[in-house]
C-alpha positions as a Markdown table, in Angstrom:
| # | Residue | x | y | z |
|---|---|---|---|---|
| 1 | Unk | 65.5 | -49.1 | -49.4 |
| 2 | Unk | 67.9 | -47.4 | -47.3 |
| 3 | Unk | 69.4 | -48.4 | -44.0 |
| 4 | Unk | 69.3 | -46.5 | -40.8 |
| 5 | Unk | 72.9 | -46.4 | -38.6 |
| 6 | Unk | 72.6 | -49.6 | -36.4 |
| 7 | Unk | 70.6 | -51.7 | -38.1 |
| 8 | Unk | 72.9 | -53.1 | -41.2 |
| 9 | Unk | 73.2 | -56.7 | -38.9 |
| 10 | Unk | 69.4 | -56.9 | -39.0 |
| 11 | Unk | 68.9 | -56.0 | -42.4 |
| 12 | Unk | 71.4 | -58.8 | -43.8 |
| 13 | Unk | 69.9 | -61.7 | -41.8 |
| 14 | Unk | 66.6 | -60.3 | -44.1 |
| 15 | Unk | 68.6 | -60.3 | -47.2 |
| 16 | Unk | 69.9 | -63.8 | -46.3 |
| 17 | Unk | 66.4 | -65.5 | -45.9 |
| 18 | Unk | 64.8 | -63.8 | -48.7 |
| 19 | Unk | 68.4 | -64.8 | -51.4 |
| 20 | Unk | 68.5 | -68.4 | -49.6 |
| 21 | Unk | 64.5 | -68.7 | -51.0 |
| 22 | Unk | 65.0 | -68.1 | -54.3 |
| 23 | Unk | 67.9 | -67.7 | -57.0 |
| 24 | Unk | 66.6 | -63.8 | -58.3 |
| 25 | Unk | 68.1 | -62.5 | -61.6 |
| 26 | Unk | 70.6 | -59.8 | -61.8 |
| 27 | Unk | 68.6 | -56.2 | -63.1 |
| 28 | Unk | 70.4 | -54.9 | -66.0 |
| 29 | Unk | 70.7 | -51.8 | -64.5 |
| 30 | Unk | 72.6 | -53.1 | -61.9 |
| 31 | Unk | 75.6 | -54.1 | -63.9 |
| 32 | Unk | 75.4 | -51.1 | -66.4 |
| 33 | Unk | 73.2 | -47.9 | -66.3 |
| 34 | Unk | 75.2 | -44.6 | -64.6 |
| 35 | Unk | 78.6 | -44.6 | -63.8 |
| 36 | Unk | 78.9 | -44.4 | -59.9 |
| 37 | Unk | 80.8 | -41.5 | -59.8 |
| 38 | Unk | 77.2 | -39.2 | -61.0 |
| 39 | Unk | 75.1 | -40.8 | -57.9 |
| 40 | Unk | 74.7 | -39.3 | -54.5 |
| 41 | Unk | 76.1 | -41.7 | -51.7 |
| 42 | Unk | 72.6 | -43.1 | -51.0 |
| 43 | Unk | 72.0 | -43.7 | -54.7 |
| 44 | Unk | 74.7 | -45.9 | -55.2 |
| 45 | Unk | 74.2 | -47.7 | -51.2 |
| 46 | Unk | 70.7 | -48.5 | -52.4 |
| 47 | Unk | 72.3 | -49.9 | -55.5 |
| 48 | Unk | 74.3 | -52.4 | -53.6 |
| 49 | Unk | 71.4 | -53.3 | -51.5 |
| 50 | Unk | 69.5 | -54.2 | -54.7 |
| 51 | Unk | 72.3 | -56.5 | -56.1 |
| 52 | Unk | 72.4 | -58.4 | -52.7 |
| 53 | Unk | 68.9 | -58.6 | -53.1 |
| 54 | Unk | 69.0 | -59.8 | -57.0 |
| 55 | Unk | 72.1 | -62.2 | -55.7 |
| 56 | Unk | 75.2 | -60.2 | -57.0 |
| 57 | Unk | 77.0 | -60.2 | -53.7 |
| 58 | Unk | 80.8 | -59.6 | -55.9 |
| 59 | Unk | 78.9 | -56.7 | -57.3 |
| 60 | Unk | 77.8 | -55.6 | -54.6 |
| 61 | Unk | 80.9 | -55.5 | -52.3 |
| 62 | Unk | 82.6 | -53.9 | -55.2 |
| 63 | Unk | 79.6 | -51.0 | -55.0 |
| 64 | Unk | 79.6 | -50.5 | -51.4 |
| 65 | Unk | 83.6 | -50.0 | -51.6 |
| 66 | Unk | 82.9 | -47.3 | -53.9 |
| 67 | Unk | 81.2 | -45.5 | -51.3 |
| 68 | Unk | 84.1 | -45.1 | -49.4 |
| 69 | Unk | 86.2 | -44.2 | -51.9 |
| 70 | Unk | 83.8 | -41.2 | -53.3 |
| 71 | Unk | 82.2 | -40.2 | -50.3 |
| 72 | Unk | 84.8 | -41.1 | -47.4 |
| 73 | Unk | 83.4 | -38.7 | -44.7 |
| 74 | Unk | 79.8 | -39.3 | -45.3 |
| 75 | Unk | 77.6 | -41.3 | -43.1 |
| 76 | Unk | 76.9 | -43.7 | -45.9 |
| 77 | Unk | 80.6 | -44.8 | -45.6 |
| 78 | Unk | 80.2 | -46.5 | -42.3 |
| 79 | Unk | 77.4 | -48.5 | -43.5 |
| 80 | Unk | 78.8 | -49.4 | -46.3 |
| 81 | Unk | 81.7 | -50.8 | -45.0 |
| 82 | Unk | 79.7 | -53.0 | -43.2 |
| 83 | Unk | 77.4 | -54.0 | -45.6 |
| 84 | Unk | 81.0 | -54.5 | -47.8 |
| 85 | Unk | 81.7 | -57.0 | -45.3 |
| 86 | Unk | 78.7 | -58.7 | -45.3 |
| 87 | Unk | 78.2 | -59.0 | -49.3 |
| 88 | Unk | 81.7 | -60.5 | -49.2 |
| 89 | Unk | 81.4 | -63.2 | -46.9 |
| 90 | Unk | 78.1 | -63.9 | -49.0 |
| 91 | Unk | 80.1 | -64.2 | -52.2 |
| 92 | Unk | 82.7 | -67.0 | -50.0 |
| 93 | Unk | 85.3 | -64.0 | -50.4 |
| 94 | Unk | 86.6 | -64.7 | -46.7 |
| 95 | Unk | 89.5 | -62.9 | -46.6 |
| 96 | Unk | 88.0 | -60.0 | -47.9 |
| 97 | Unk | 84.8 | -60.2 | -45.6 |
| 98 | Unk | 87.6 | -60.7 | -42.6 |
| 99 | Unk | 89.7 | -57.3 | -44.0 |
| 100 | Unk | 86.7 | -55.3 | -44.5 |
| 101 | Unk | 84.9 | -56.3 | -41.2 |
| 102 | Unk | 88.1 | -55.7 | -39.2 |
| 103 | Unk | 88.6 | -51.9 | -41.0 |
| 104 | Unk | 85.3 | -51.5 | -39.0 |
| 105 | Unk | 86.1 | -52.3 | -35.5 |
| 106 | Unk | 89.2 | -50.2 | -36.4 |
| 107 | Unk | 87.5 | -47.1 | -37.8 |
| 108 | Unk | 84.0 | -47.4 | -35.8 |
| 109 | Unk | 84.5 | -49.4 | -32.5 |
| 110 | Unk | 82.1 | -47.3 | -30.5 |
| 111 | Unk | 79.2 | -48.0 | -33.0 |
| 112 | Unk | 76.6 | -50.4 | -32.4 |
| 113 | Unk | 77.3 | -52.7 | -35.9 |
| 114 | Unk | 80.4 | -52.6 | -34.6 |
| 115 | Unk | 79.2 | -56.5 | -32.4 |
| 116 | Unk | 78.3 | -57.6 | -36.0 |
| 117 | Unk | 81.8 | -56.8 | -37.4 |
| 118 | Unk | 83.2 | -58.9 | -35.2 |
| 119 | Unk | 80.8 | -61.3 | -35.8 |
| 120 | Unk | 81.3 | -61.8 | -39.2 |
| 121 | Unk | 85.2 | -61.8 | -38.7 |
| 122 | Unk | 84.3 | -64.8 | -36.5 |
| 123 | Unk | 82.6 | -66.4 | -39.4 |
| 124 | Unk | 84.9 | -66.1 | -42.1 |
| 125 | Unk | 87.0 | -68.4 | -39.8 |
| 126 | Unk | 84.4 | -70.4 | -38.7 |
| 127 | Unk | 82.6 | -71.1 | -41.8 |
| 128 | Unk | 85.5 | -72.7 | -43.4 |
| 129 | Unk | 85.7 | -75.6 | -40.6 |
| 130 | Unk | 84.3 | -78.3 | -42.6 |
| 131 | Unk | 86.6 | -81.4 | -42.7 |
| 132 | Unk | 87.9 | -82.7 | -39.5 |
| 133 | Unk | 90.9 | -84.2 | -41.6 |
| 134 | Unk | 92.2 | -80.3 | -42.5 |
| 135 | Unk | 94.4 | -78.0 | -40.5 |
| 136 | Unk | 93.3 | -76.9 | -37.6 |
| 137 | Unk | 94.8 | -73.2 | -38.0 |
| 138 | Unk | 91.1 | -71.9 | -38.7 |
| 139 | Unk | 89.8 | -73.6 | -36.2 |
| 140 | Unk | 91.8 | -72.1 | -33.6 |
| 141 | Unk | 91.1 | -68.5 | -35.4 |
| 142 | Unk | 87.5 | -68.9 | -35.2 |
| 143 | Unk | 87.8 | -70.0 | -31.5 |
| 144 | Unk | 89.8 | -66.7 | -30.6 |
| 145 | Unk | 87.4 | -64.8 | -32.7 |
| 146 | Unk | 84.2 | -65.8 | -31.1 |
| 147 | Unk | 85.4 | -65.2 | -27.5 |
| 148 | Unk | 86.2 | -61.9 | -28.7 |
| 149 | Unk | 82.3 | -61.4 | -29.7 |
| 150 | Unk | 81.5 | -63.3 | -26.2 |
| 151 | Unk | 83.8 | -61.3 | -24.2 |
| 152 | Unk | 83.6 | -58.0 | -25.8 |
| 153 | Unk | 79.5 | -57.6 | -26.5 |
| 154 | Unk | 78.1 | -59.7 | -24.0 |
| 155 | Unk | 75.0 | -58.3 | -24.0 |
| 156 | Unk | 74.8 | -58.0 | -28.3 |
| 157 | Unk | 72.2 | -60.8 | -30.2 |
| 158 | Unk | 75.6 | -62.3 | -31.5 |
| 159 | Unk | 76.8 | -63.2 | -28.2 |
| 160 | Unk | 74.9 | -66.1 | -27.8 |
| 161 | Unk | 74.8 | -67.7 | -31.3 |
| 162 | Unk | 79.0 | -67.6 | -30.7 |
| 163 | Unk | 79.0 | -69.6 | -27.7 |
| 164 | Unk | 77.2 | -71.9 | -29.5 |
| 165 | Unk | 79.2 | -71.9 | -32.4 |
| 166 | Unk | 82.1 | -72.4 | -30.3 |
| 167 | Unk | 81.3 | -75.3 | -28.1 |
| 168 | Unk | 81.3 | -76.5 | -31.5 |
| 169 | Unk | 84.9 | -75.2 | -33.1 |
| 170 | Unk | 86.1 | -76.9 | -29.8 |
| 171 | Unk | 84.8 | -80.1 | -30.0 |
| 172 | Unk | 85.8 | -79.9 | -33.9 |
| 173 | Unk | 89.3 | -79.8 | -32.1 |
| 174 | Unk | 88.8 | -83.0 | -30.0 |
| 175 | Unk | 88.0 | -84.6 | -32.6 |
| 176 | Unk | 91.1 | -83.9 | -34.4 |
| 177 | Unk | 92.8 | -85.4 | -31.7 |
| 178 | Unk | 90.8 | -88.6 | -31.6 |
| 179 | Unk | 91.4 | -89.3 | -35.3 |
| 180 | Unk | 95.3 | -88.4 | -34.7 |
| 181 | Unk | 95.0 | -90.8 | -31.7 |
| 182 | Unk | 93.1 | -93.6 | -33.5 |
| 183 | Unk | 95.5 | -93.7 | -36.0 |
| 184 | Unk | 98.2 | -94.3 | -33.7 |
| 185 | Unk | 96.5 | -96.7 | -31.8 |
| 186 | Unk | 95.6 | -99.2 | -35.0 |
| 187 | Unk | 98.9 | -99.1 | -35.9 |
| 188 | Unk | 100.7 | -99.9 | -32.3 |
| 189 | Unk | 101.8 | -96.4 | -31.9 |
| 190 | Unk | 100.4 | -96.7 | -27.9 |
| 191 | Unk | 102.9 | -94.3 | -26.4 |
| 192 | Unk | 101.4 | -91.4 | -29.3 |
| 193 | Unk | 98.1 | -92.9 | -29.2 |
| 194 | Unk | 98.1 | -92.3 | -25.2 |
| 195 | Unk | 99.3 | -88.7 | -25.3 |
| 196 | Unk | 96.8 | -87.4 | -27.8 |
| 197 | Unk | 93.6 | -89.3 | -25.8 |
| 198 | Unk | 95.3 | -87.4 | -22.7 |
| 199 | Unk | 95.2 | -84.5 | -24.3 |
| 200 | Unk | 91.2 | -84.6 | -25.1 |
| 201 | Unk | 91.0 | -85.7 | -21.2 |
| 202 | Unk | 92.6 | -82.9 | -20.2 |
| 203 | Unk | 92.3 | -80.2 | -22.1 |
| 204 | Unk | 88.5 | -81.0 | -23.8 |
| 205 | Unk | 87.0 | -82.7 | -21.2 |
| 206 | Unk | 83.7 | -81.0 | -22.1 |
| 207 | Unk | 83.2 | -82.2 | -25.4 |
| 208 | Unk | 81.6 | -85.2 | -26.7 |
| 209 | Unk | 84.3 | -87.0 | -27.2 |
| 210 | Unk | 85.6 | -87.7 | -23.0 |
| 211 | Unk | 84.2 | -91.0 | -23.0 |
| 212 | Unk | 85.5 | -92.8 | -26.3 |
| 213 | Unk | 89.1 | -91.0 | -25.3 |
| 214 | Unk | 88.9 | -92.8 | -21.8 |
| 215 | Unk | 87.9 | -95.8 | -23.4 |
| 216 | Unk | 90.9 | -95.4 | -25.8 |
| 217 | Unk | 93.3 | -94.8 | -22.8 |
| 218 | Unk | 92.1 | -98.1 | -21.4 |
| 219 | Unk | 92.9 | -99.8 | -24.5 |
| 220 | Unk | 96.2 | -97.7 | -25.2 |
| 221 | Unk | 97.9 | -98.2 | -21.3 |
| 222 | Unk | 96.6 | -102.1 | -21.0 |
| 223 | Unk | 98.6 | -102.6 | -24.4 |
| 224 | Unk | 101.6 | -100.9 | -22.8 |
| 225 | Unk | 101.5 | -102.9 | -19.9 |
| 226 | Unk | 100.4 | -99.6 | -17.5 |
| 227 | Unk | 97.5 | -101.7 | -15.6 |
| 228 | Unk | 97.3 | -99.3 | -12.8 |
| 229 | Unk | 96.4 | -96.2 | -15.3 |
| 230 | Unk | 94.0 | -98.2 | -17.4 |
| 231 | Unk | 92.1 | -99.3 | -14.4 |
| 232 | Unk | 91.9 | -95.7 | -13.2 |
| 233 | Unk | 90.7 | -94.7 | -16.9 |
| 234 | Unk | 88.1 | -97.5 | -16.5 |
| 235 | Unk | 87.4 | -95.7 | -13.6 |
| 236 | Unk | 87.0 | -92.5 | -13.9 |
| 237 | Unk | 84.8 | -93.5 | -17.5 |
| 238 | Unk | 82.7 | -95.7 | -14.9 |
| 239 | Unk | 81.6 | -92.8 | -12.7 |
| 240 | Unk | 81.3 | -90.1 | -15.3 |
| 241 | Unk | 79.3 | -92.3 | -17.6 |
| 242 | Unk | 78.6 | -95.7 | -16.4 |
| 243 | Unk | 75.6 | -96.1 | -18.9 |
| 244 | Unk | 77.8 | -95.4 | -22.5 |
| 245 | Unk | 78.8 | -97.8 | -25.1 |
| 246 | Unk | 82.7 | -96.7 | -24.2 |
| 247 | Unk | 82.1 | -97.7 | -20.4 |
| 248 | Unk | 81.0 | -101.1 | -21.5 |
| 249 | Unk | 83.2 | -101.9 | -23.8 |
| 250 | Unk | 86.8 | -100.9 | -21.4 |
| 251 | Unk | 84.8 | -102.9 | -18.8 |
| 252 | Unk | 85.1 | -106.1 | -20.9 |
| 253 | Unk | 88.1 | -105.4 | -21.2 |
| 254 | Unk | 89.4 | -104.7 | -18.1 |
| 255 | Unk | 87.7 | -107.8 | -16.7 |
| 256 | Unk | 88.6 | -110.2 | -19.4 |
| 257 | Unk | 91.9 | -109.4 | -17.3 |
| 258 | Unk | 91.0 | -109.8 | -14.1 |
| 259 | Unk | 91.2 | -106.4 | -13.2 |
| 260 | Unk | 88.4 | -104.0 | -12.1 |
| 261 | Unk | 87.3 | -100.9 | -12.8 |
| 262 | Unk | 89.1 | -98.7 | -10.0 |
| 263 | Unk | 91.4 | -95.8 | -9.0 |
| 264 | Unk | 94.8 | -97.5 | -8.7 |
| 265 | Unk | 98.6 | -96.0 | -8.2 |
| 266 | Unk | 100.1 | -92.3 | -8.5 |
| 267 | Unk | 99.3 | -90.8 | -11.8 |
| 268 | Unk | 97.9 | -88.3 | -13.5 |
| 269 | Unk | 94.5 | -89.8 | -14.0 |
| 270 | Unk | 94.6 | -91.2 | -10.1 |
| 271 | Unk | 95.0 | -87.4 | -10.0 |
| 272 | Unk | 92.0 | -86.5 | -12.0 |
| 273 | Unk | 90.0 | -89.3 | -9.9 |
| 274 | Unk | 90.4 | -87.7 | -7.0 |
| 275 | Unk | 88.7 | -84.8 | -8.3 |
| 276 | Unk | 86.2 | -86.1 | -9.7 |
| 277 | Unk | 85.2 | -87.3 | -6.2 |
| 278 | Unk | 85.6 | -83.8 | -4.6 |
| 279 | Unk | 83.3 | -82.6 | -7.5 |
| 280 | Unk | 85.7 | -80.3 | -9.1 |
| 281 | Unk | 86.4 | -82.0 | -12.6 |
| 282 | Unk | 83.9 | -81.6 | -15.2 |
């Protein structure tokens, strides 16, 4: 089977359905039979096909490369640089599927596989977010990388499948913060605890994790003695989500004070208060 010019993205989402079925065995004559050198380009693309198919995706980057390398100005080298990239990030070859994917925005940026390049550079950052606990380098490549598929091909299938995926890379990133600040916070840290639950309020105030940090500012400034912040904090938690667990909980605590619930002093999250009144925060 051979692929038309345009059409390599659709073809591996087919290829990754059919391989994720079923573990196929390798042909023989995909690992031996002619040398590569006596085939026509298409012989040996439809050859890598086949061992994506039978679930040789090493061998097959390997045979796609070959392409390139013994056909460079024929139409079959543009495909099969994609498909290269493609059959590495199936093997988990990452950096590969990155180098190879990025040699076609380079070469080909015009072309329409060229949205799918860039996808697939996306997601050999992305798919190596898996611990919360890790560095966060990746996570910030993959975040850059899919706002370049969002901002560049708007209007490609990708584009929407990356906003989703990075609504998730960011709240991956808030979540990073929380467990930095948690483990400040259990063990008296409050000043370090306070600045990275200020940071998720700030600068992640769309993710899920907004109400547990407010919650955690509450708890962070009323151990520091900052009443007037933790009662905005209680505040601000109150109006945004007055029905959570996190809203309850600084509540208790605020009253088990004395204190309510309310925008109090000259600060930063007075600050934010008073936008969340005009309707401009969140």
């Amino acid at each position: 089977m051979s692929v038309k010019k345009g059409t390599a993205s659709r073809w591996v989402f087919r290829v990754g359905a059919a391989v994720s079925l079923a573990v196929l065995v390798a042909c023989s004559t995909e690992t031996s039979g002619e040398p590569l050198d006596s085939l026509s380009a298409q012989e040996i693309f439809e050859r890598g096909e086949r061992q994506i198919e039978n679930g040789n995706p090493d061998n097959a980057a390997f045979t796609f490369g070959e392409i390139e390398r013994l056909y460079p100005y024929s139409e079959f080298a543009e495909r099969a640089l994609i498909m290269q990239a493609f059959a590495y990030h199936r093997d988990e070859d990452y950096p590969n599927s990155r180098a190879s994917a990025q040699r076609y925005l380079d070469f080909y940026p015009a072309e329409e596989d060229a949205a799918y390049a860039a996808y697939l550079l996306a997601l050999s950052y992305y798919d190596q977010i898996d611990e919360v606990g890790r560095d966060q380098g990746l996570t910030f490549q993959a975040l850059q990388s899919l706002r370049r598929v969002i901002e560049q091909y708007p209007d490609s299938e990708y584009a929407r499948t990356s906003v989703l995926k990075f609504d998730l890379a960011f709240d991956h990133l808030a979540a990073k913060e929380m467990e930095i600040g948690r483990f400040y916070l259990k063990r008296g840290h409050y000043v370090a605890a306070a600045n990275r639950f200020r940071t998720v309020v700030e600068d992640f105030q769309t993710t899920t994790h907004t109400p547990e940090a407010l919650h955690r500012l509450v708890e962070s400034y009323l151990s520091l003695g900052l009443v007037e912040e933790a009662q905005t904090a209680g505040a601000i938690l109150g109006y945004n989500y007055q029905s959570s667990e996190w809203y309850e909980s600084s509540f208790a605590l605020l009253t088990g004070r004395g204190l309510a619930a309310e925008a109090a002093g000259d600060n930063w999250l007075a600050s934010i208060y008073r936008q969340v009144l005009l309707g401009e925060w969140l």
